[in-house]
C-alpha positions in Angstrom: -3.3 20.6 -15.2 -0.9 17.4 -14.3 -2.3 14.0 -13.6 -1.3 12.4 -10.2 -0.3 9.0 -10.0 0.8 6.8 -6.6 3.5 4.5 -6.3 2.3 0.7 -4.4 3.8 2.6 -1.3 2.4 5.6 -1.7 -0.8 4.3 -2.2 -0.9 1.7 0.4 0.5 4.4 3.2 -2.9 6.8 2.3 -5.2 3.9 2.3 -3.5 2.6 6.0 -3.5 6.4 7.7 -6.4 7.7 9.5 -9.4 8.8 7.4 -9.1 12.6 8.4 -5.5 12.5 7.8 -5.5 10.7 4.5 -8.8 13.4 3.4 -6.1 16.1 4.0 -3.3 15.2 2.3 -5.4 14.0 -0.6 -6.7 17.3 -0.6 -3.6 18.9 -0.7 -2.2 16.5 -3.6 -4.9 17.8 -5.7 -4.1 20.9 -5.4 -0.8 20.0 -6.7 -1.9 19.3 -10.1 -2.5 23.8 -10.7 1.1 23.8 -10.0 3.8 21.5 -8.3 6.3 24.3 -8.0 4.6 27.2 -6.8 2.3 25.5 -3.6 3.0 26.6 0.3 5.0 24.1 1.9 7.0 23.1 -1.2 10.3 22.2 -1.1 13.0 20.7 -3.8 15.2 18.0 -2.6 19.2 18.6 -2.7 20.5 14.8 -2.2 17.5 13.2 -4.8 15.4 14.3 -7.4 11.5 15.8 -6.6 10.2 17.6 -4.1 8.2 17.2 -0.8 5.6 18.7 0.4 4.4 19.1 4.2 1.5 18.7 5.4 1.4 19.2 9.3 3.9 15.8 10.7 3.5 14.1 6.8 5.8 14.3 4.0 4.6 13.6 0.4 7.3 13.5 -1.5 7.0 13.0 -5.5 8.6 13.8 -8.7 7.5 16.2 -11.9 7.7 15.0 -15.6 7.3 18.6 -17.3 7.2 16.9 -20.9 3.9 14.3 -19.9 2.5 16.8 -17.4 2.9 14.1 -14.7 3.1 14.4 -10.9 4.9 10.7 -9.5 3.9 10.7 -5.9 6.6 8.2 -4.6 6.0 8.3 -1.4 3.9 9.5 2.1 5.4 8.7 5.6 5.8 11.3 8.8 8.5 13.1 8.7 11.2 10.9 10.8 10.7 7.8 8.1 10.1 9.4 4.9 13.9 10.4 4.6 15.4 7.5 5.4 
């Protein structure tokens, strides 16, 4: 099991979002910690490091530290902002 932990971004984009959005995608951040890698929706990043994961017009996109069993989420924005 890997431990989630937020960014100031990050955290400050869930707390600003809609309730029944941000209940979704915390959901679905959760569910990350049984395994980053293998979820629906997963994707690695070619141009940075990490990954992103969709869920419906939102982007999470976060990192993996295999050796701490850590899960960086660096950042949640729709998906015309997050990769800019």
């Amino acid at each position: 099991m890997y431990k989630i932990i937020f960014s100031k971004s990050a955290d400050k984009a869930l707390r600003r979002m809609p309730r029944n959005i941000a209940l979704n995608i915390a959901k679905k951040i959760k569910r990350l910690a049984d395994n980053p890698h293998k979820m629906p929706n997963v994707k690695k990043l070619t141009k940075h490091p990490g990954y992103r994961l969709r869920v419906g017009d939102w982007r999470i996109i976060y990192t993996v530290r295999e050796g701490e069993l850590l899960i960086h989420v660096i950042n949640i924005k729709t998906r015309g902002e997050v990769y800019k």
